[in-house]
PAZAPA-4460 file (N, C-alpha, C; in steps of 0.05 Angstrom, whole numbers, plus 32768, in hexadecimal, padded with zeros to 4 digits):
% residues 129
    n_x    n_y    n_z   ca_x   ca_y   ca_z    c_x    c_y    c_z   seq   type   mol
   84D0   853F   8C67   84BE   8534   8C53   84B7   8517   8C59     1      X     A
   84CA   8505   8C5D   84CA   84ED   8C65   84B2   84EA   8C7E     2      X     A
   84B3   84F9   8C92   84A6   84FB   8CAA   8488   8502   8CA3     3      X     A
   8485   8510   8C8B   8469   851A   8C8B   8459   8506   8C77     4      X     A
   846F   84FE   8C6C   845B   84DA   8C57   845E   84C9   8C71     5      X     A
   8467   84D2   8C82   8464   84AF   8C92   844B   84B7   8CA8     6      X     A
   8447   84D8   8CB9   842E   84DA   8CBC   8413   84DB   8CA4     7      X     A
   8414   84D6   8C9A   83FE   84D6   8C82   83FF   84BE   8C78     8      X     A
   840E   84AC   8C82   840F   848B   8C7D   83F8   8481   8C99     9      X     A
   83FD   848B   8CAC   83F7   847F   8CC3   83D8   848C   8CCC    10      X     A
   83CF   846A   8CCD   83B0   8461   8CD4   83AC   8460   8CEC    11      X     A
   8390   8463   8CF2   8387   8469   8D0F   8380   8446   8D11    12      X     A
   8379   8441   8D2B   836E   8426   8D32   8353   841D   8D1C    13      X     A
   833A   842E   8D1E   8327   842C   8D0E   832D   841D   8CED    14      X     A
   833F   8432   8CE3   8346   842B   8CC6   834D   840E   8CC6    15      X     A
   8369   840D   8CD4   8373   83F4   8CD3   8364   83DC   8CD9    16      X     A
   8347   83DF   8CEF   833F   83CB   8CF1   8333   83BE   8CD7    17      X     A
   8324   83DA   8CD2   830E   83D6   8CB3   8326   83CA   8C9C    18      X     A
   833D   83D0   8C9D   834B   83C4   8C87   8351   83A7   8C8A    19      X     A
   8351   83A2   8CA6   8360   8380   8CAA   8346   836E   8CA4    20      X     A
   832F   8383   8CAF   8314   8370   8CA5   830D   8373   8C89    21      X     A
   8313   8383   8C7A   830D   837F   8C5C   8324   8366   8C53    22      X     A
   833B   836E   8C5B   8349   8355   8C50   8344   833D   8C56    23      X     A
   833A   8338   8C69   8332   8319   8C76   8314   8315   8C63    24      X     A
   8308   8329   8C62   82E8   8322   8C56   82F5   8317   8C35    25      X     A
   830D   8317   8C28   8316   831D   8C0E   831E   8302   8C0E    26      X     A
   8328   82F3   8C25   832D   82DC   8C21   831E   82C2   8C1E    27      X     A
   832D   82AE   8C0E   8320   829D   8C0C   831C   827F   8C1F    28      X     A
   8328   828F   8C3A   8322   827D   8C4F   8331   8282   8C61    29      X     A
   8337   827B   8C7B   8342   8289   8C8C   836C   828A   8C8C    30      X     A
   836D   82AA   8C90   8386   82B3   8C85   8397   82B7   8C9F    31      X     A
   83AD   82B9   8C9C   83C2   82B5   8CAB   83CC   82D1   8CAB    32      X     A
   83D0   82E3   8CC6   83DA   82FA   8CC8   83EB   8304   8CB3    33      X     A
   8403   82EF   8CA6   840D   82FC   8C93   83FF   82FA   8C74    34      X     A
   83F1   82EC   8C76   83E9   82F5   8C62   83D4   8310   8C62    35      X     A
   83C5   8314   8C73   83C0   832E   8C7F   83D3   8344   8C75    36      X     A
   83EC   8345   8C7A   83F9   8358   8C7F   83FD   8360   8C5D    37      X     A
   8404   8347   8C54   8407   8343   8C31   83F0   835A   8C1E    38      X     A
   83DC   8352   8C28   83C6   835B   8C21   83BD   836A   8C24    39      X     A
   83CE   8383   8C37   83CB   839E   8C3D   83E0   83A8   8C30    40      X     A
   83F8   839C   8C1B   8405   83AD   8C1B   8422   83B0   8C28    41      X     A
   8424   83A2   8C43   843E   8393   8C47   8449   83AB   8C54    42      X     A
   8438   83CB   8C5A   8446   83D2   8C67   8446   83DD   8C84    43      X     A
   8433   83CC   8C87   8427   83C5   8CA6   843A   83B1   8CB4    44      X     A
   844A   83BA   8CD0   8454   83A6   8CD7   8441   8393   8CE5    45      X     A
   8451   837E   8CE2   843F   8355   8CE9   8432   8360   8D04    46      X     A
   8445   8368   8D13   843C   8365   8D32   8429   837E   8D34    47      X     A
   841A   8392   8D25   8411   839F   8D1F   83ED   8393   8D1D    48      X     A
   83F1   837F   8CFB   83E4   8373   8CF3   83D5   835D   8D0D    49      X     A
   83E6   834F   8D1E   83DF   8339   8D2D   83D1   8354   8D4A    50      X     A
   83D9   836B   8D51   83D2   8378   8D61   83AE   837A   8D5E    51      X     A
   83AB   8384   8D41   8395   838E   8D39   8384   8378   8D3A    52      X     A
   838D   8362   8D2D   8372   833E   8D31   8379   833E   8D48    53      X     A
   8386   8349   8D5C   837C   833D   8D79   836A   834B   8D83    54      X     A
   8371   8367   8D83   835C   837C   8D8A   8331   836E   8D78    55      X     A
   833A   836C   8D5B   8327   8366   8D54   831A   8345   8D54    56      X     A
   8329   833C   8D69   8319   8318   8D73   830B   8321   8D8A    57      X     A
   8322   8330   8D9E   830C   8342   8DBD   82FA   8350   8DB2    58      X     A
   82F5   8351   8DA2   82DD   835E   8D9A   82C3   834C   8D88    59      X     A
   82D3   8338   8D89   82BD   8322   8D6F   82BD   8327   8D59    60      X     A
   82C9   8339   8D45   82C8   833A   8D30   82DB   832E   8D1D    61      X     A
   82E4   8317   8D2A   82F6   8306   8D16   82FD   82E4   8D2B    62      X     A
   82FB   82D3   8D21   8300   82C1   8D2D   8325   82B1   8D2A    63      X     A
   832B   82A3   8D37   8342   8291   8D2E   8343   8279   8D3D    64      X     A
   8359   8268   8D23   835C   824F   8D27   8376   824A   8D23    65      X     A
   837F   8239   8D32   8398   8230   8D31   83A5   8225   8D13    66      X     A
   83BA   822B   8D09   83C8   8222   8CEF   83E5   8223   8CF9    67      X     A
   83EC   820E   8CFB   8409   8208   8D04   8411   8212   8D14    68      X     A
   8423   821E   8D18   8436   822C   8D2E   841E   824A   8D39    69      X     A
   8411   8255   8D29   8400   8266   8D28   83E8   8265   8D2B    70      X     A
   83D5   8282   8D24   83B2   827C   8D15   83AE   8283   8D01    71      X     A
   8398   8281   8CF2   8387   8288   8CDF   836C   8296   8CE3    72      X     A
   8377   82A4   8CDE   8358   82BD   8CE3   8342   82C8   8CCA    73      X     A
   8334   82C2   8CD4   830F   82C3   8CC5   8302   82E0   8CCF    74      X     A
   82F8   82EA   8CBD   82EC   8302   8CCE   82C6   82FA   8CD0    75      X     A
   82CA   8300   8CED   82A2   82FB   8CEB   8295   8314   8CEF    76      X     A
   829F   8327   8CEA   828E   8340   8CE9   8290   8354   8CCF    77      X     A
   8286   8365   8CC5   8288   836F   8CB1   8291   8396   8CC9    78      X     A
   828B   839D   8CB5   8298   83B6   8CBF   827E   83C6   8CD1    79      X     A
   8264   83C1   8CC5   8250   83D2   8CD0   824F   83C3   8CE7    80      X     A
   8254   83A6   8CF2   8259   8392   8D10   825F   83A4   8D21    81      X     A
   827F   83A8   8D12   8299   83B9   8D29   828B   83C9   8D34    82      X     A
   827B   83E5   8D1F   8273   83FE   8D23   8261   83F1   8D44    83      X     A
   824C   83E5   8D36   8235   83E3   8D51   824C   83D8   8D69    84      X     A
   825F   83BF   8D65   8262   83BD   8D81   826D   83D7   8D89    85      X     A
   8280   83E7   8D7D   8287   83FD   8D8A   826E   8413   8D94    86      X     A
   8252   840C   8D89   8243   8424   8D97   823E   8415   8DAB    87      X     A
   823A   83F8   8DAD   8233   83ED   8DBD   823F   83F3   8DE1    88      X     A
   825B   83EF   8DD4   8277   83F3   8DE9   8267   840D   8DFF    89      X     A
   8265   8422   8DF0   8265   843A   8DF5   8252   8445   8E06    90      X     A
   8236   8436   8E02   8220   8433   8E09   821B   8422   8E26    91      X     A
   822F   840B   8E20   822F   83FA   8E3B   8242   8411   8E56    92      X     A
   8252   8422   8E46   8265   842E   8E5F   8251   8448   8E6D    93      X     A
   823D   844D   8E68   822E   845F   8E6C   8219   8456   8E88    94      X     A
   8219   8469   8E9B   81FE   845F   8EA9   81E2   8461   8EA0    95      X     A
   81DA   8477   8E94   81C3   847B   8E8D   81C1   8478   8E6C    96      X     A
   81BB   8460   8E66   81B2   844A   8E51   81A0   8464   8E42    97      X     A
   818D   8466   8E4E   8172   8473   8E43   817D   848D   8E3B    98      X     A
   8183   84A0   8E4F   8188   84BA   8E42   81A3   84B6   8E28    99      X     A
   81B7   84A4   8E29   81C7   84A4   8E15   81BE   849B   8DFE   100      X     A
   81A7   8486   8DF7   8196   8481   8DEC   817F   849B   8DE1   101      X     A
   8172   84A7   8DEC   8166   84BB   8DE6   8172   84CC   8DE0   102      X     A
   818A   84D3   8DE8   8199   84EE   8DDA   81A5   84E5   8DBE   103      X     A
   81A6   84CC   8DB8   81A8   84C5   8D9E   819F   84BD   8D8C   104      X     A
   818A   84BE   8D8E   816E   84AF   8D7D   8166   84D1   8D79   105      X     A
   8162   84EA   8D8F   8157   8500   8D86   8170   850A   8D77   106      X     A
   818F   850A   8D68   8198   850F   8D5E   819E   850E   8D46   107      X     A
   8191   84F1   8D49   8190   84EB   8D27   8180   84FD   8D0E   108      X     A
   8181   84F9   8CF9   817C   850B   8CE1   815A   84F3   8CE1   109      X     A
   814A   8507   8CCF   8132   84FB   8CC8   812E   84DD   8CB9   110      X     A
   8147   84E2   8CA5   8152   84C0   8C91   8151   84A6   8CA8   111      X     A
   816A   84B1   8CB8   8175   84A0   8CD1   815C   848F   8CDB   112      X     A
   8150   84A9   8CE5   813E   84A3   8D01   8125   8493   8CEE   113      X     A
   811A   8491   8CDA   8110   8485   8CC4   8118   846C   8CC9   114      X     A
   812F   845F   8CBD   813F   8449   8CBF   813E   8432   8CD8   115      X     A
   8148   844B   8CEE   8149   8446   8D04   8120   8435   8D10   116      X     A
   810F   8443   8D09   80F0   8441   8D0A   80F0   841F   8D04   117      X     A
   80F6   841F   8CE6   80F3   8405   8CD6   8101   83F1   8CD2   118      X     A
   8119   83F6   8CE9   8131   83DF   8CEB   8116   83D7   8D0A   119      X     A
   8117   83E1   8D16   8108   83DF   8D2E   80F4   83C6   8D2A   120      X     A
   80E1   83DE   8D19   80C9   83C8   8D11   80CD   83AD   8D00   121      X     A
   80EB   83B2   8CF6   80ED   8391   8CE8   80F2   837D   8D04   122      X     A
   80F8   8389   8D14   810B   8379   8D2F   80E9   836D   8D41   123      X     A
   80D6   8373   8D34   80C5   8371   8D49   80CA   8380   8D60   124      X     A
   80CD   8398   8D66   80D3   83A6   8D7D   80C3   83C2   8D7E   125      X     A
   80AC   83C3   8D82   80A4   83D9   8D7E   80A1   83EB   8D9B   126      X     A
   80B0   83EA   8DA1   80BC   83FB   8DC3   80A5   83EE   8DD6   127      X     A
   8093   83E2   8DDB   8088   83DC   8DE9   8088   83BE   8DF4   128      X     A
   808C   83B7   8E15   808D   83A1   8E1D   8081   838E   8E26   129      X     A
***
């Protein structure tokens, strides 16, 4: 029993990131891993907590600054950031840009590909160079 609340406790990387960034977006200025940890709940271990703001500074989505012996970490991305750098990631490991690009633009639903039209046209980008 013990074993099956503790798999059903346990978060994938994704979650955890989105949680360390909601708690940093919650603060009222830049927070210190433990308090991080406080703020989830306490039952995340520290070196856990400090794993995840490192993963999410290589990535830009949180900055830090030195506070004593330690840092203080700020988050500069919101959660929809993370998402794109991760399509971004995914997109750069590919050789053919275009076809991974076109097989996903023709996948999208009619709403999407709508969105997608008029995020475009706010960008000034109307596919032509």
């Amino acid at each position: 029993m013990a074993e099956e609340r503790q798999r059903s406790r346990r978060r994938g990387q994704g979650e955890l990131e989105a949680l360390v960034l909601a708690a940093l977006r919650e603060a009222d200025g830049p927070a210190t891993a433990g308090w991080v940890q406080q703020r989830l709940g306490g039952d995340l271990a520290y070196t856990t907590v400090i794993t995840i703001l490192t993963r999410l500074l290589a990535k830009g989505a949180v900055t830090r600054e030195r506070s004593g012996r330690s840092f203080a970490w700020t988050s500069s991305s919101d959660q929809a950031g993370l998402a794109a750098h991760k399509m971004r990631k995914v997109l750069d490991a590919e050789s053919d840009r275009e076809a991974v690009l076109a097989s996903f633009v023709t996948g999208l639903g009619p709403d999407d590909e709508r969105l997608l039209r008029e995020l475009l046209g706010q960008s000034g980008n109307d596919g032509e160079d």
